[in-house]
DSSP file (Angstrom, degrees, kcal/mol; ACC not computed):
  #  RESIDUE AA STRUCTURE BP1 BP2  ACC     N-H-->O    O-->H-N    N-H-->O    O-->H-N    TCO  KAPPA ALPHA  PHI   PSI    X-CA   Y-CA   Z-CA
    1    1 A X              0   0    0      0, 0.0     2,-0.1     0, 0.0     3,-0.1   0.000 360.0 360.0 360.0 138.7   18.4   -7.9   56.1
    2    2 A X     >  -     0   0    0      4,-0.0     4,-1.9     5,-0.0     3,-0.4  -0.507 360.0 -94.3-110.4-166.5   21.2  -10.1   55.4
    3    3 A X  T >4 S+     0   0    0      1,-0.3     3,-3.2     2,-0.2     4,-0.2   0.656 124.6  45.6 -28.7 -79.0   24.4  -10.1   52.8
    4    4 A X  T 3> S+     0   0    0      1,-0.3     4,-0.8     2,-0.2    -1,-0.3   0.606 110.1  53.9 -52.3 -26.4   22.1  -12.5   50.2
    5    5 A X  H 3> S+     0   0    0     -3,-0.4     4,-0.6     1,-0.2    -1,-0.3   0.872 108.8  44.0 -72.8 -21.5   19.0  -10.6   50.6
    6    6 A X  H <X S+     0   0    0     -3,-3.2     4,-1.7    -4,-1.9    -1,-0.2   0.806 110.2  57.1 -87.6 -21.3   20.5   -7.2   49.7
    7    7 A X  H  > S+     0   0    0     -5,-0.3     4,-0.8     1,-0.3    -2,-0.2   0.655 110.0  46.8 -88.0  14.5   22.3   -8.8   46.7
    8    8 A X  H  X S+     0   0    0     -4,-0.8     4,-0.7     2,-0.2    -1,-0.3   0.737 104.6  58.1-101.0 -11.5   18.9  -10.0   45.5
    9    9 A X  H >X S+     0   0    0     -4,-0.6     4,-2.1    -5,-0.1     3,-1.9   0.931 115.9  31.6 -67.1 -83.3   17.7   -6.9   46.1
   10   10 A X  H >X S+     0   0    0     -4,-1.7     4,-1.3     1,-0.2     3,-0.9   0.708 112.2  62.0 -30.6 -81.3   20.6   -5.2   43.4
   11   11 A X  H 3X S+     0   0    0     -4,-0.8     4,-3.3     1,-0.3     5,-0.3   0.643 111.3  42.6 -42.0 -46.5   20.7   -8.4   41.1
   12   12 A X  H <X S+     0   0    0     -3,-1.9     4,-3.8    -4,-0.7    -1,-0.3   0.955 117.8  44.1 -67.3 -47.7   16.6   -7.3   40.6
   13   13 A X  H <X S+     0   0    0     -4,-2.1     4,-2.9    -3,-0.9    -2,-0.2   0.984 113.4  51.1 -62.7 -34.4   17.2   -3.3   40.2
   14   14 A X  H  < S+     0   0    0     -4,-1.3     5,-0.5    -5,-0.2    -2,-0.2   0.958 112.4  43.7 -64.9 -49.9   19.8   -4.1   38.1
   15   15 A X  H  < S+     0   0    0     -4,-3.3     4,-0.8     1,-0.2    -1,-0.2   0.880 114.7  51.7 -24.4 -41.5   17.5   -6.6   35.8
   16   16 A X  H >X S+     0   0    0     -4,-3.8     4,-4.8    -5,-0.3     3,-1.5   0.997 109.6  50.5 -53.0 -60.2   14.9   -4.1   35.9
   17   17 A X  T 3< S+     0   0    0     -4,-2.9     2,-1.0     1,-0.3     4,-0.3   0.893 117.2  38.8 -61.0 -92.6   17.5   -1.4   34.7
   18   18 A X  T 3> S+     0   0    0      1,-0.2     4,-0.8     2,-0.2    -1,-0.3   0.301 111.0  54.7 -75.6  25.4   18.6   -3.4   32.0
   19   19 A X  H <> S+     0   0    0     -3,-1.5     4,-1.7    -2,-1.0    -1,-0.2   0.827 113.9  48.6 -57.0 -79.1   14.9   -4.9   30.9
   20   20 A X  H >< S+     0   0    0     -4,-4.8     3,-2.5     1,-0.2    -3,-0.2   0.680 115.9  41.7 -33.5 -78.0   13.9   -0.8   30.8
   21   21 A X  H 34 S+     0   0    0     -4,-0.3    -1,-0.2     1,-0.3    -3,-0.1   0.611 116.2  53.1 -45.6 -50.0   17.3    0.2   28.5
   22   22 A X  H 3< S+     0   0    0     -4,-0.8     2,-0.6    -5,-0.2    -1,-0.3   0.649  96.4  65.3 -55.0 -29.3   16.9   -2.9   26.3
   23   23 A X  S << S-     0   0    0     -3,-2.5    -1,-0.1    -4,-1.7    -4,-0.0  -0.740  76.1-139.3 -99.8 122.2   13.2   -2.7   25.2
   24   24 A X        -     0   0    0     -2,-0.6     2,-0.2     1,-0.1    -1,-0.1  -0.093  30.2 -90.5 -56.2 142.5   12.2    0.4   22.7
   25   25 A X        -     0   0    0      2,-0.0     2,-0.2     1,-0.0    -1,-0.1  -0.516  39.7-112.3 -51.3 133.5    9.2    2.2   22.9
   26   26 A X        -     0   0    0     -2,-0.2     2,-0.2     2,-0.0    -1,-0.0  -0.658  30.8-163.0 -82.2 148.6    6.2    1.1   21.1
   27   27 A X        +     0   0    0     -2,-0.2     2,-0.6     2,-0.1    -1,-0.0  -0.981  19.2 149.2-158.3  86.6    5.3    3.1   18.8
   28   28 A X        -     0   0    0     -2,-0.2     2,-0.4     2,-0.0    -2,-0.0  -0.917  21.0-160.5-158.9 152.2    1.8    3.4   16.9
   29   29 A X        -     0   0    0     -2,-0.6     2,-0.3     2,-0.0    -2,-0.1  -0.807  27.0-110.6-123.3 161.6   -0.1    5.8   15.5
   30   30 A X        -     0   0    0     -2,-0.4     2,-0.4     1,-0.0    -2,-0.0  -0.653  27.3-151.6 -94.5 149.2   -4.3    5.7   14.6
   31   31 A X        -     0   0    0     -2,-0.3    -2,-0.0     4,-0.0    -1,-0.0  -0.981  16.2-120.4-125.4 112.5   -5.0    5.5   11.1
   32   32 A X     >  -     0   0    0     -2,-0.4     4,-2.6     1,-0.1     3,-0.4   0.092  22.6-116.4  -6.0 136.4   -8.3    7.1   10.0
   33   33 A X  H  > S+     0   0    0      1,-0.3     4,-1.2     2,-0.2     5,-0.2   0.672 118.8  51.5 -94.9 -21.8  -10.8    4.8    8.2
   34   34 A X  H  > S+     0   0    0      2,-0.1     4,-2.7     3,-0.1    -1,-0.3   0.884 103.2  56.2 -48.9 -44.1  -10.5    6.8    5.2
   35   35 A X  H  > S+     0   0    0     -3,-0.4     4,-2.9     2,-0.2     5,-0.2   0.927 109.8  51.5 -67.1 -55.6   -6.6    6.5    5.2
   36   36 A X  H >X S+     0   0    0     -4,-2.6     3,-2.8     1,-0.2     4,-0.5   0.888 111.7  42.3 -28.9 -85.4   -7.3    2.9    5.2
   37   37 A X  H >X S+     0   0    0     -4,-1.2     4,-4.9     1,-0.3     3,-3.0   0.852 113.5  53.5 -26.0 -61.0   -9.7    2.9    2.2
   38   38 A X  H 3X S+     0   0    0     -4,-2.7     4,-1.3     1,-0.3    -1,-0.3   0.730 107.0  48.5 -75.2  -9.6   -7.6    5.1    0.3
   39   39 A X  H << S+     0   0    0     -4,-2.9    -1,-0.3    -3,-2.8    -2,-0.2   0.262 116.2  45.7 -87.4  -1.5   -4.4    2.9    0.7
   40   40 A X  H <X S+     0   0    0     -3,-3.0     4,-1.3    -4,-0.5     5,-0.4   0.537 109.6  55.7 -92.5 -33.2   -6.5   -0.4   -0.5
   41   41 A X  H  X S+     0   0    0     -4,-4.9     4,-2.7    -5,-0.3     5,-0.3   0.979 114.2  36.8 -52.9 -56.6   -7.9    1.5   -3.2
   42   42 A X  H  X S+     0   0    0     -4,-1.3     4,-1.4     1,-0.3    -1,-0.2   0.859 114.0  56.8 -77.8 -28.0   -4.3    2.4   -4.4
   43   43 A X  H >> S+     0   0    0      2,-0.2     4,-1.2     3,-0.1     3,-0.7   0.976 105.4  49.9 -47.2 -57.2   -3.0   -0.9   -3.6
   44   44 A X  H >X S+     0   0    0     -4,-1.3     4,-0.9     2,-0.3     3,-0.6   0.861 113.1  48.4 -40.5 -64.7   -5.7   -2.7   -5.9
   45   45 A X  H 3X S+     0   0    0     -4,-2.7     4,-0.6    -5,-0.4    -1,-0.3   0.820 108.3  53.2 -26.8 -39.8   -4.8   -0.3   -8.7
   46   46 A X  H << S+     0   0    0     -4,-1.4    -2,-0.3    -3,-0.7    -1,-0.2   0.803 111.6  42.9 -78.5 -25.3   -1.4   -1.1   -8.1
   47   47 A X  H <X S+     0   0    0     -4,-1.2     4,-1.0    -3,-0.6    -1,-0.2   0.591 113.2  56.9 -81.1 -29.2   -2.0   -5.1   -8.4
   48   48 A X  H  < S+     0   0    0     -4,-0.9    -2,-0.2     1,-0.3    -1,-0.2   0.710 108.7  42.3-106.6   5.9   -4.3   -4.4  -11.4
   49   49 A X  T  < S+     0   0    0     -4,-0.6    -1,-0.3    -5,-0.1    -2,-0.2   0.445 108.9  59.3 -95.9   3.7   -1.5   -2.6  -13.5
   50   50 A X  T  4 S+     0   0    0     -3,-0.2    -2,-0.2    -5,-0.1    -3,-0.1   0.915  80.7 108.0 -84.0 -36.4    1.0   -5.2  -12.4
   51   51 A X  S  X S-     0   0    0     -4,-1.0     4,-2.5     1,-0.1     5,-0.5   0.177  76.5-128.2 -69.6 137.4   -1.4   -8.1  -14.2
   52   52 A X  H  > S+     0   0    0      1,-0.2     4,-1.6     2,-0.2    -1,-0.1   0.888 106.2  62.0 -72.3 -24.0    0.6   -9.2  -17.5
   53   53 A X  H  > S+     0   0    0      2,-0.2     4,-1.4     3,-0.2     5,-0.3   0.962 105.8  42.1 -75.9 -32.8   -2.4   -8.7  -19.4
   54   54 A X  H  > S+     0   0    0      1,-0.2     4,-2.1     2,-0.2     5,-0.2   0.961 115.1  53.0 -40.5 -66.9   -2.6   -5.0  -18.7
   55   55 A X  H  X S+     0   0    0     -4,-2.5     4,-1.7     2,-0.2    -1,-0.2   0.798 107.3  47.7 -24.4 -54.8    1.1   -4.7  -19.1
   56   56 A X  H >< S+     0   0    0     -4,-1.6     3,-2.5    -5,-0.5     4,-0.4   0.880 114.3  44.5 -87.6 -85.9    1.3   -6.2  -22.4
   57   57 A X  H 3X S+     0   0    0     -4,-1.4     4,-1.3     1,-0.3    -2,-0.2   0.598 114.2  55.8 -49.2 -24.4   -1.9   -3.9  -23.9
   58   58 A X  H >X>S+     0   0    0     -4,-2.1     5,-1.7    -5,-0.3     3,-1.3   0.949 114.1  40.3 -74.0 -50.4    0.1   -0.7  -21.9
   59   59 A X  H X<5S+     0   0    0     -3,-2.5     3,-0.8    -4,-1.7    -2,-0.3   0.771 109.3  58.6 -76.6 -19.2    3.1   -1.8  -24.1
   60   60 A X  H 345S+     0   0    0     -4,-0.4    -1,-0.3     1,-0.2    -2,-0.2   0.639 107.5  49.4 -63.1 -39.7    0.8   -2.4  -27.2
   61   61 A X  H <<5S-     0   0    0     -3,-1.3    -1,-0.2    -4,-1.3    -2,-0.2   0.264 126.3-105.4 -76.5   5.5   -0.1    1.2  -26.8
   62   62 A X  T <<5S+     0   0    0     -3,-0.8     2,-0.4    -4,-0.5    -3,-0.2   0.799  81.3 114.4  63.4  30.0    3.6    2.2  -26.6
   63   63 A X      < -     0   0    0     -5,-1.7    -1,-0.2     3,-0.0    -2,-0.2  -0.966  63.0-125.9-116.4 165.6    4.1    3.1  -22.8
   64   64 A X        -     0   0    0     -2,-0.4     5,-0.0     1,-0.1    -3,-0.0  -0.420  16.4-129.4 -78.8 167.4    6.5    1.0  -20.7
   65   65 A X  S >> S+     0   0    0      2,-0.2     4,-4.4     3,-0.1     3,-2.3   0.904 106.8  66.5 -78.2 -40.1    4.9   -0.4  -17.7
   66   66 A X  H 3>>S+     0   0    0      1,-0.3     4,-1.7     2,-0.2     5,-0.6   0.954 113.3  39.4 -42.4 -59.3    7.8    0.8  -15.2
   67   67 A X  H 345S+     0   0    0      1,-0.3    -1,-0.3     2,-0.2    -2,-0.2   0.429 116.3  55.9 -70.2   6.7    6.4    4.8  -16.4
   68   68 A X  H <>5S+     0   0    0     -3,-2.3     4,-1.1    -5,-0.1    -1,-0.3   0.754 113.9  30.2 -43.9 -58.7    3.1    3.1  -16.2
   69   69 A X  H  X5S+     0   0    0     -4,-4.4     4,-1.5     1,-0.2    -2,-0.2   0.590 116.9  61.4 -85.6 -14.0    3.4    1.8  -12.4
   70   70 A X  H  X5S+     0   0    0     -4,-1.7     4,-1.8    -5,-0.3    -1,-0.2   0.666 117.3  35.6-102.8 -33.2    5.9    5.3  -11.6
   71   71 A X  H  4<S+     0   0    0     -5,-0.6    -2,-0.2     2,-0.2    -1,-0.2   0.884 110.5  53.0 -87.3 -19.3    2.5    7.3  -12.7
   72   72 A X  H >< S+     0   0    0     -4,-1.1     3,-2.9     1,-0.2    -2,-0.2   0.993 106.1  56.3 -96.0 -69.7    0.0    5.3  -11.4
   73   73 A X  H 3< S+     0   0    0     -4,-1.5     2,-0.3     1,-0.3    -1,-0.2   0.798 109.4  49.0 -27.1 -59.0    2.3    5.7   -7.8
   74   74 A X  T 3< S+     0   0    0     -4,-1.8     2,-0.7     1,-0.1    -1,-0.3   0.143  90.9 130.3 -85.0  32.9    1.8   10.3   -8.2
   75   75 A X    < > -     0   0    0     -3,-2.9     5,-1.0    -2,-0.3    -1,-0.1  -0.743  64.6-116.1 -70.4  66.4   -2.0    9.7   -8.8
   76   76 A X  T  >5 -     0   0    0     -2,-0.7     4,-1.0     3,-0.1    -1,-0.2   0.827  14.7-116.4  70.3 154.2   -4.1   11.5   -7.0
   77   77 A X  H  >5S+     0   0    0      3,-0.1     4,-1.7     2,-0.1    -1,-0.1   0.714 119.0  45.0-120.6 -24.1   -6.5    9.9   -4.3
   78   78 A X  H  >5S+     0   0    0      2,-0.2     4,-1.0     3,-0.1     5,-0.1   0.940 119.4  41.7 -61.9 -63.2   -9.7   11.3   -6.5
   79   79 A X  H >>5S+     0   0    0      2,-0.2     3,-4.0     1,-0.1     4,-2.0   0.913 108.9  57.8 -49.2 -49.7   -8.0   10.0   -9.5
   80   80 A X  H 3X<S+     0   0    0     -4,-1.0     4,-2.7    -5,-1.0     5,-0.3   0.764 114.3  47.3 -19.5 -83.6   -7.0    6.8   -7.4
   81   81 A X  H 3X S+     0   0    0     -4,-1.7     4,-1.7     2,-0.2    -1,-0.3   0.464 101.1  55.4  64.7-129.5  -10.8    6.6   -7.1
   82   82 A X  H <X S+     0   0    0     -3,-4.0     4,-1.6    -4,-1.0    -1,-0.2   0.949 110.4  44.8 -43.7 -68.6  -11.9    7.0   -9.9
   83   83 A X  H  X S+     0   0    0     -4,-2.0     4,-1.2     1,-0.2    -2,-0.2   0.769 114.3  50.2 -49.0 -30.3   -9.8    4.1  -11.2
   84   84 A X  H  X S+     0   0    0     -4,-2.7     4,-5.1    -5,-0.3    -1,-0.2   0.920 104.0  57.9 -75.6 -33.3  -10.8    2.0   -8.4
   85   85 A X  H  X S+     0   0    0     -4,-1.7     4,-0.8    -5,-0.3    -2,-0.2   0.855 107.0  52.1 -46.5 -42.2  -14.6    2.8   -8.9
   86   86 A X  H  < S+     0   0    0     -4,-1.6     3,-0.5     2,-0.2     4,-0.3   0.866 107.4  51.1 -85.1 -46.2  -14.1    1.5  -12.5
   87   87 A X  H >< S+     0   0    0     -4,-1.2     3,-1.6     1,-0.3    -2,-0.2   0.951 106.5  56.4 -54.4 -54.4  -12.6   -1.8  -11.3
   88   88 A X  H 3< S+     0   0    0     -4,-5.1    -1,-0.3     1,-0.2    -2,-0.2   0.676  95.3  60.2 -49.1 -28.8  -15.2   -2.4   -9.1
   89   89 A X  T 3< S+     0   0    0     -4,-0.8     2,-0.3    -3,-0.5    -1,-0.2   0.314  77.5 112.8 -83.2 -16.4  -17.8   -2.2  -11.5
   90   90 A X  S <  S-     0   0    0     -3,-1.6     3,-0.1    -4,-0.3     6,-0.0  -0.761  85.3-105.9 -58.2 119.5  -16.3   -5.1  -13.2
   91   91 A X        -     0   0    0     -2,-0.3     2,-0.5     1,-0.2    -1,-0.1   0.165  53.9-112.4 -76.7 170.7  -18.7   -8.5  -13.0
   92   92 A X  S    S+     0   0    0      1,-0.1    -1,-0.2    -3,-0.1     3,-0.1  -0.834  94.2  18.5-110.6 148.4  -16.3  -10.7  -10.2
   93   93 A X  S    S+     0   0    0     -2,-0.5     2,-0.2     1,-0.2    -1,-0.1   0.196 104.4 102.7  76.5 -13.1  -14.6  -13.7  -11.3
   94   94 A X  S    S-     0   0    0     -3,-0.1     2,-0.5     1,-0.0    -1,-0.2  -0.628  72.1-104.3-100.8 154.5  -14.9  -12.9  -15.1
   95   95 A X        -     0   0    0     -2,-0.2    -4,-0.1     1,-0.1    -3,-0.0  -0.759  37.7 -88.2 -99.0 135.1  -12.3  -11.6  -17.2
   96   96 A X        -     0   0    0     -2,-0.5     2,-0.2     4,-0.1    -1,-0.1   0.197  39.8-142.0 -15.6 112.2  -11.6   -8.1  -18.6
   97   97 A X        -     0   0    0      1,-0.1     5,-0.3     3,-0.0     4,-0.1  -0.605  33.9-105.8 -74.8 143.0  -13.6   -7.3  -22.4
   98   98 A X  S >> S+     0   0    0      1,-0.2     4,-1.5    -2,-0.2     3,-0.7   0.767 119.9  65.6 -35.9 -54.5  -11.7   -5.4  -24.6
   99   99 A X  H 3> S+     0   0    0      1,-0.2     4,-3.1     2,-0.2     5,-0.3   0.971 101.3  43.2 -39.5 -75.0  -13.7   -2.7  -23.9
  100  100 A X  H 34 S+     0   0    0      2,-0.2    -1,-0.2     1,-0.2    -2,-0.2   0.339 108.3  61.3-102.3  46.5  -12.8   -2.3  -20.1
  101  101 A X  H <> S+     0   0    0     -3,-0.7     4,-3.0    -4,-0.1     5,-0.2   0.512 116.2  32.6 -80.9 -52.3   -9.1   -2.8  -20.7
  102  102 A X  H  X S+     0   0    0     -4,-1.5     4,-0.9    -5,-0.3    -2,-0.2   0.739 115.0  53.3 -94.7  -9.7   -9.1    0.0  -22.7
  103  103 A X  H  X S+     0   0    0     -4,-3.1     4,-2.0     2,-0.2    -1,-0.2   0.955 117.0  42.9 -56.9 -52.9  -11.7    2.0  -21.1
  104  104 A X  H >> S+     0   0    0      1,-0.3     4,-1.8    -5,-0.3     3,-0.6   0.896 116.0  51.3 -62.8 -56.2   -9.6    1.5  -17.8
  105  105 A X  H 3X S+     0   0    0     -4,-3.0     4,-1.8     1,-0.2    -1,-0.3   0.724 108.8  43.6 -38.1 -39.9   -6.4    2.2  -19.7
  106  106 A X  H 3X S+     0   0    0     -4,-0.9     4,-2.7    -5,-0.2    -1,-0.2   0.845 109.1  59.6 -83.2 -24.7   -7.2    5.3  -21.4
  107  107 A X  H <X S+     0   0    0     -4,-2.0     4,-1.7    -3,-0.6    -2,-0.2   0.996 119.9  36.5 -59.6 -65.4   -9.0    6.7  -17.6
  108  108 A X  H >X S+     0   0    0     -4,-1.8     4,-1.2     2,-0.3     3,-0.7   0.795 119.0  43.4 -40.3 -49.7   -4.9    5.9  -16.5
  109  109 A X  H 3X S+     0   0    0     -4,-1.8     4,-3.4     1,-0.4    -1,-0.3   0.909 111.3  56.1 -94.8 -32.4   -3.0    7.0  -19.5
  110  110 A X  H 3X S+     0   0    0     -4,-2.7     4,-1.0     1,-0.2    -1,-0.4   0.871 110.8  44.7 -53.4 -46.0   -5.5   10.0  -19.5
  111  111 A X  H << S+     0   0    0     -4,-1.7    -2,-0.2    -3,-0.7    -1,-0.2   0.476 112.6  52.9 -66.0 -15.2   -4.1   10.8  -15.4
  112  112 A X  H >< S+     0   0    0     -4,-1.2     3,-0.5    -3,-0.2    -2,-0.2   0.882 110.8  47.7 -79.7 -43.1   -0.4   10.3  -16.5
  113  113 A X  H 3< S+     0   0    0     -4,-3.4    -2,-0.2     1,-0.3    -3,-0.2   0.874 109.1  48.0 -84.6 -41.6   -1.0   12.9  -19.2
  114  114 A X  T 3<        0   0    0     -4,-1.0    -1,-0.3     1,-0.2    -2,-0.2   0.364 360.0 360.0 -43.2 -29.2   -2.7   15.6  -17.0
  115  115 A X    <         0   0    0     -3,-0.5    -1,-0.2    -4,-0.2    -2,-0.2   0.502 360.0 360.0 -58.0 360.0    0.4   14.9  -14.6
């Protein structure tokens, strides 16, 4: 082999050697089709206390929303749930009756108070 061919041999180990150091390990873990579910259920809760008409009817009852959205967060995966069960059950594309705003509300305010 002559000089250039051995320094193209090093020029490659090093590249190699600094390819490997630079690039991290991947890194992933399986998530259970439950885990899934139960992290869109609590998202979808979390979206439907965010909604200004909710909000305003929480503050209409006298709690703030931040200790709305701070309870809603240490809920339970049953309550979660529950409370999602109830959303669902709502016609799509129509908007909340009075009735299951406040049904939905009192299920919540009812899991805050039991915290």
């Amino acid at each position: 082999m002559n000089k250039s061919g051995v320094a193209m041999g090093w020029k490659a180990v090093f590249m190699m050697g600094a390819f490997a150091l630079l690039t991290g390990s991947a890194w992933a873990e399986i998530v259970s089709t439950e885990q899934a579910m139960m992290q869109a259920e609590r998202d979808r809760v979390r979206t439907f206390m965010q909604r200004e008409d909710v909000e305003h009817q929480l503050k209409t009852l006298g709690l703030p929303a931040e200790l709305a959205r701070q309870r809603t967060d240490a809920l339970t995966h049953e309550e979660v749930r529950v409370i999602a069960g109830k959303l669902d059950t709502l016609p799509a594309g129509s908007a909340l009756s009075q009735y299951d705003l406040i049904l939905i509300l009192l299920i919540v305010i009812l899991a805050i108070v039991l915290l």
